[in-house]
ROVO-310640 format. One line per 5 residues: number of its first residue (from 1); their letters; for each residue x, y, z of C-alpha. Coordinates in Angstrom, 2 decimals. Layout:
NUM) A) X Y Z ~ ...
***
This chain:
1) XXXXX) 12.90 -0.22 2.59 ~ 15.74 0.22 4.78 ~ 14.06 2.63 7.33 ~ 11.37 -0.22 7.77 ~ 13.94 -3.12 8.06
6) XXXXX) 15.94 -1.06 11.20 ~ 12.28 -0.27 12.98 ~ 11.96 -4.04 12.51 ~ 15.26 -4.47 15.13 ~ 15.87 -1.69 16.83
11) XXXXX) 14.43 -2.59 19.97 ~ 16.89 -5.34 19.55 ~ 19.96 -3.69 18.99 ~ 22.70 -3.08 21.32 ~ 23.75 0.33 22.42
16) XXXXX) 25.74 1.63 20.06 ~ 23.54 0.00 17.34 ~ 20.74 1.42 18.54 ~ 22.57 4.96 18.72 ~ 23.12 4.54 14.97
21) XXXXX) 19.78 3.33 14.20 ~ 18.45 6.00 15.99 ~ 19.83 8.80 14.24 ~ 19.55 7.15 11.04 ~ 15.55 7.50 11.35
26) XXXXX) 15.42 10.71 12.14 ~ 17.54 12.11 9.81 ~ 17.06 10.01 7.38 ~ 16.86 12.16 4.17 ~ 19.83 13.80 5.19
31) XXXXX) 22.20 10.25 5.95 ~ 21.73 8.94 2.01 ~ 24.46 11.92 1.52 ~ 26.68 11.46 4.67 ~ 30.45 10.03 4.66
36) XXXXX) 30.78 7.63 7.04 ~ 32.66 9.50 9.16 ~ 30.09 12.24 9.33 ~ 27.44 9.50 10.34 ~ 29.84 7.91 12.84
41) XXXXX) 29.83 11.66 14.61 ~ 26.93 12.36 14.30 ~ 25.46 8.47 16.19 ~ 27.66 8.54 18.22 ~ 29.50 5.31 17.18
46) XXXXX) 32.60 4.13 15.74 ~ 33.23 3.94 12.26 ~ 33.42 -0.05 12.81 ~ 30.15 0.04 14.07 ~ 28.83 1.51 11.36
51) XXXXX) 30.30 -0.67 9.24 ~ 28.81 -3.56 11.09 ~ 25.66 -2.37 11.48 ~ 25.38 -1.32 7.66 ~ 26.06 -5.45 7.36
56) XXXXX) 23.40 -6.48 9.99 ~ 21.08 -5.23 7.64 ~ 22.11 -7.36 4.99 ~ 24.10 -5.03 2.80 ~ 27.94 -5.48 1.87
61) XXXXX) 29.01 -2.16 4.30 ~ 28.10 1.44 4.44 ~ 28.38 2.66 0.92 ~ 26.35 -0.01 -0.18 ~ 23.51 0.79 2.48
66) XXXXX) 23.67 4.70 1.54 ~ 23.01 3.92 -2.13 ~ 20.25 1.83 -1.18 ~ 18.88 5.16 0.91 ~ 19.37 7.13 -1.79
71) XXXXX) 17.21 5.20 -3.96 ~ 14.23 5.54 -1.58 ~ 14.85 9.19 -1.52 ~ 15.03 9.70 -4.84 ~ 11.57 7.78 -4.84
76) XXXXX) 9.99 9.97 -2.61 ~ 10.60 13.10 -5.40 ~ 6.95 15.03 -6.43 ~ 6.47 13.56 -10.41 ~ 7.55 16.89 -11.88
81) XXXXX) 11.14 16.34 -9.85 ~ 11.05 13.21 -11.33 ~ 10.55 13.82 -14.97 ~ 13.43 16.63 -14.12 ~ 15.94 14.63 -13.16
86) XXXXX) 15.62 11.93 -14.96 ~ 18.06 10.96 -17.69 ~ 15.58 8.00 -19.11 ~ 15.15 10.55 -22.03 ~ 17.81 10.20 -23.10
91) XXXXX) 18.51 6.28 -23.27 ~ 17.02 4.35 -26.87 ~ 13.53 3.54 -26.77 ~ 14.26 -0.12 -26.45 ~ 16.43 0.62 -23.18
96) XXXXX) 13.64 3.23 -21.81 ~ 11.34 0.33 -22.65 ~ 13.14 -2.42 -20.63 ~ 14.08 -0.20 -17.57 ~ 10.19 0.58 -17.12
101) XXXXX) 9.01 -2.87 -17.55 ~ 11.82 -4.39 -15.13 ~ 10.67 -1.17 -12.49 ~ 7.09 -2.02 -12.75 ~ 7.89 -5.98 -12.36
106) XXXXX) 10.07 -5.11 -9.34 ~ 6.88 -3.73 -7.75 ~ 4.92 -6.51 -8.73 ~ 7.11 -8.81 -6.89 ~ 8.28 -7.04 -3.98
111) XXXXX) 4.86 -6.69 -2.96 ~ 3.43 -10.03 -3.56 ~ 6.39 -11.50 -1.89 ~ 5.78 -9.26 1.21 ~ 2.00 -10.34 2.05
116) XXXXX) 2.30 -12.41 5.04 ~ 0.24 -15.22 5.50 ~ -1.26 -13.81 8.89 ~ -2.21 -10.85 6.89 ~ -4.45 -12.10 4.71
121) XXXXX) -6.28 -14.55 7.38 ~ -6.48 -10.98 8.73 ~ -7.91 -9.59 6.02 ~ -10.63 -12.41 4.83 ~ -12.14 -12.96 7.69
126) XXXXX) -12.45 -9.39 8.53 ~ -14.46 -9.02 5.08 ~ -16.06 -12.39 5.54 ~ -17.65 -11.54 9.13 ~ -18.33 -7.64 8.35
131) XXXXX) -21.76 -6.40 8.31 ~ -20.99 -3.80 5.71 ~ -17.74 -2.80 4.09 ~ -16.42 0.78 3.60 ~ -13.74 1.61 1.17
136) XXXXX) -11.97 4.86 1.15 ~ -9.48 6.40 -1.68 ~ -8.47 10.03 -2.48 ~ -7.13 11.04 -5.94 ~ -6.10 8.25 -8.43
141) XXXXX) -5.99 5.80 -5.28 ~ -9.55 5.94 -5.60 ~ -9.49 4.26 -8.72 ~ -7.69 1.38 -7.46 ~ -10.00 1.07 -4.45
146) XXXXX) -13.23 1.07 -6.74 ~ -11.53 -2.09 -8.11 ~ -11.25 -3.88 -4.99 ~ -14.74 -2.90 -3.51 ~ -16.14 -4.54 -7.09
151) XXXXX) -14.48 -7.41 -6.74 ~ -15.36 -7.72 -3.43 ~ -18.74 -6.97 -3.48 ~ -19.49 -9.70 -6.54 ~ -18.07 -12.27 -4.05
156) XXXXX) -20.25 -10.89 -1.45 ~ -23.82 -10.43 -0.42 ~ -23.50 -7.45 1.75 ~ -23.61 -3.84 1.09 ~ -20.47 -2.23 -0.09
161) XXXXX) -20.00 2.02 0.13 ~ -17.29 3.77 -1.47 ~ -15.82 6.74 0.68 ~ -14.07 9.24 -1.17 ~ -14.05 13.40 -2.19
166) XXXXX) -14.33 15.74 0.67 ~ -15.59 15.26 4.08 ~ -19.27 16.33 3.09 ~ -19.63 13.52 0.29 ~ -18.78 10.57 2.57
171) XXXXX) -19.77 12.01 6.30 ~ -23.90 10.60 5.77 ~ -22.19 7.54 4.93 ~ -19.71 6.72 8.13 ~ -22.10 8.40 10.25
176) XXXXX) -23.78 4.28 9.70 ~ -20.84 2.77 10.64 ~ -21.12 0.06 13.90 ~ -18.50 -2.46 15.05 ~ -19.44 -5.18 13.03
181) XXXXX) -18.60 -3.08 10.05 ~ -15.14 -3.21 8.20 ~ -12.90 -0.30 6.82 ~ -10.65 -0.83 3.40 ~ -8.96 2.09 2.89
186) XXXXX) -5.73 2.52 0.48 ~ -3.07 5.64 0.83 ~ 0.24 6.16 -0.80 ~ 2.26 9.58 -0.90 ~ 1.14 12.57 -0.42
191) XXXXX) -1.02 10.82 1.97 ~ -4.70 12.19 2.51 ~ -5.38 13.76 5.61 ~ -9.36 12.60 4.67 ~ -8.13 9.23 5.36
196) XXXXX) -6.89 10.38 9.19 ~ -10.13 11.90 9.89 ~ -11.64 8.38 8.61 ~ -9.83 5.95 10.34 ~ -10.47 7.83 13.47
201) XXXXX) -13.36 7.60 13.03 ~ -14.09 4.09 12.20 ~ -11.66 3.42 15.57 ~ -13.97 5.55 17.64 ~ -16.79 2.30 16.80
206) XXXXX) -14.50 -0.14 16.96 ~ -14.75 -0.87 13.24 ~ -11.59 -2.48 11.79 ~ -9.34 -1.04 9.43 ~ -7.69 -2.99 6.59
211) XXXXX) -4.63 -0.89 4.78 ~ -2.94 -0.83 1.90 ~ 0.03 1.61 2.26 ~ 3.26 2.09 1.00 ~ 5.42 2.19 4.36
216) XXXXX) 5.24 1.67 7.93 ~ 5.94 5.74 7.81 ~ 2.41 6.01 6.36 ~ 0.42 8.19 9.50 ~ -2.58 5.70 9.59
221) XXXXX) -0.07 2.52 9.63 ~ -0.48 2.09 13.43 ~ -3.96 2.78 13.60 ~ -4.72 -0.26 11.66 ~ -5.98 -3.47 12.28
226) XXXXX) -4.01 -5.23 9.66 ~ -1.81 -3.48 6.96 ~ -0.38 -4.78 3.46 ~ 2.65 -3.07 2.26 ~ 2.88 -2.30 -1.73
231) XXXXX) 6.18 -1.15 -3.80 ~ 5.21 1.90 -5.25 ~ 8.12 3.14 -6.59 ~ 7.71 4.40 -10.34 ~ 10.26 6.11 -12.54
236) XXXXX) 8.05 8.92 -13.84 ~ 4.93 9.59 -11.71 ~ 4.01 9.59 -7.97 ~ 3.18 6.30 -7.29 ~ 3.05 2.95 -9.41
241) XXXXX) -0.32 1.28 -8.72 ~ 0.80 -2.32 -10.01 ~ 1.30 -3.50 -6.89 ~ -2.16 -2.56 -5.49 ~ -4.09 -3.61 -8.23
246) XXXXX) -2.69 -6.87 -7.55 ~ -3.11 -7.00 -3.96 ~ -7.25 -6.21 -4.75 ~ -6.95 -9.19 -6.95 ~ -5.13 -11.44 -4.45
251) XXXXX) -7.64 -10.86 -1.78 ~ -10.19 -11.42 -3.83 ~ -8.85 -14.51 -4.55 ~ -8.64 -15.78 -1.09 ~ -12.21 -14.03 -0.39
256) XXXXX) -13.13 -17.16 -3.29 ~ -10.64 -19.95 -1.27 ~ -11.75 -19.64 2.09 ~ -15.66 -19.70 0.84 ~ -15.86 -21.50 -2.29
261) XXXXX) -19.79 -22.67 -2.17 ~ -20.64 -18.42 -1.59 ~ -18.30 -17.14 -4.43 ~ -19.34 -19.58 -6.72 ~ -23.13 -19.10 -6.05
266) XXXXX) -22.20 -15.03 -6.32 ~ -20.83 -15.42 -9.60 ~ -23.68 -16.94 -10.79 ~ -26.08 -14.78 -9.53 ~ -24.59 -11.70 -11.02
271) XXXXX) -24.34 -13.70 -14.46 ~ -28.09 -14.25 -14.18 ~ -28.82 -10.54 -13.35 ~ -26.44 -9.48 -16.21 ~ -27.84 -11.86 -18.79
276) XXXXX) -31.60 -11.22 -17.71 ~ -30.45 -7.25 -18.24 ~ -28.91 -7.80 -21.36 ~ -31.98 -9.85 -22.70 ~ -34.11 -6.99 -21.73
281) XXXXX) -32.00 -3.89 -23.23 ~ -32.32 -6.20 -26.62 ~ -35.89 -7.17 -26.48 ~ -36.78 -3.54 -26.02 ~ -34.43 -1.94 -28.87
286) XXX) -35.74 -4.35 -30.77 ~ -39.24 -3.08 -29.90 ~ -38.92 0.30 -30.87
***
């Protein structure tokens, strides 16, 4: 995203860069609509340094930058603004088909290409050291989340507890929480303000928090102790959840690297519990 990219530098920049950066971020939703003499007025800043500045960030000069804002706006639209505006309708079913699959493959690999490696030594020994792990998810996220604490907790022996619905259905359970514990929690747009009161929480007993967001504009992304960014962006609804559903399955992947002998031995002991239940389901239909 390009808002991320100039947080990245800013503190880098030179004056009049940072002038334009500056303003950029805070008006952001208003700039993917600006002539570059309006922004130029507005910074501060020639419309050279603009111009160079639109390059720093790797794009080809202004116009080429502002398109690339206006995409992210246009992301940012509720579903029902979405389906509204769009014009995929009205394209052949083999074209609708192609643009949907190359959008959702685009997520796929922006956000597997964005996991740093730091990240995810982060994020497995966090879950390999934690005395219990929490998971939290509000509205379809929690779907996603349920994934990740199952895979998880089959590589695990620890106790896993899933944190979602209002305050009242998870408050008996964080009320346990203590500093060896860990925090998963994922949040895309409109973010929960559930997950705020959570995270504060968890911080309050020094329990680390491990994020899966959409942006560094995400109100929780400084509060954790490592974050993973996904591309979320989907044509039609709110939020694409290819990228997350990945990311559980990457990490659970690691979780099975960095302690081969446990995940192994995990595996099979849920395969024995499994087969002894399915044995006994049998033997007693058979019975009656």
């Amino acid at each position: 995203m390009v808002s991320e990219e100039i947080a990245k530098i800013k503190d880098d920049l030179s004056p009049a860069y940072k002038r334009i950066a500056t303003y950029i971020l805070k008006e952001y939703s208003q700039v993917g609509f600006m002539s570059i003499e309006e922004l130029s007025s507005m910074a501060g800043a020639s419309k050279a340094s603009v111009v160079r500045f639109s390059r720093r960030l790797g794009f080809s000069g202004f116009n080429e930058m502002k398109k690339a804002i206006q995409h992210e706006l246009r992301r940012r639209l509720l579903p029902y603004e979405k389906i509204a505006t769009t014009e995929l309708d009205m394209a052949p079913v083999e074209n609708q088909l192609k643009l949907l699959r190359q959008n959702e493959i685009n997520s796929l690999k922006n956000t597997l290409s964005g996991i740093r490696e730091e990240e995810l030594h982060k994020w497995v020994e966090t879950i390999r050291t934690a005395r219990n792990i929490y998971f939290g998810g509000f509205g379809a996220t929690r779907h996603v989340v349920s994934l990740m604490r199952y895979t998880i907790s089959v590589l695990q022996r620890k106790p896993t507890w899933l944190l979602s619905g209002s305050v009242s259905d998870f408050s008996f359970k964080i009320k346990l929480m203590e500093r060896n514990d860990a925090l998963i929690v994922m949040t895309f747009p409109p973010y929960s303000k559930e997950v705020e009161y959570m995270i504060d929480f968890a911080r309050e007993r020094t329990v680390r928090t491990l994020l899966v967001t959409d942006s560094i504009d995400c109100p929780v992304y400084s509060k954790a102790y490592s974050s993973i960014l996904c591309e979320n962006n989907s044509l039609l609804f709110g939020n694409s959840f290819v990228g997350p559903v990945a990311v559980a399955e990457m990490i659970g992947n690691f979780i099975i690297l960095s302690e081969k002998k446990t995940g192994m031995e995990e595996m099979r002991r849920l395969f024995e519990v499994e087969e002894r239940g399915y044995k006994a389901i049998s033997t007693e239909g058979k019975s009656k």
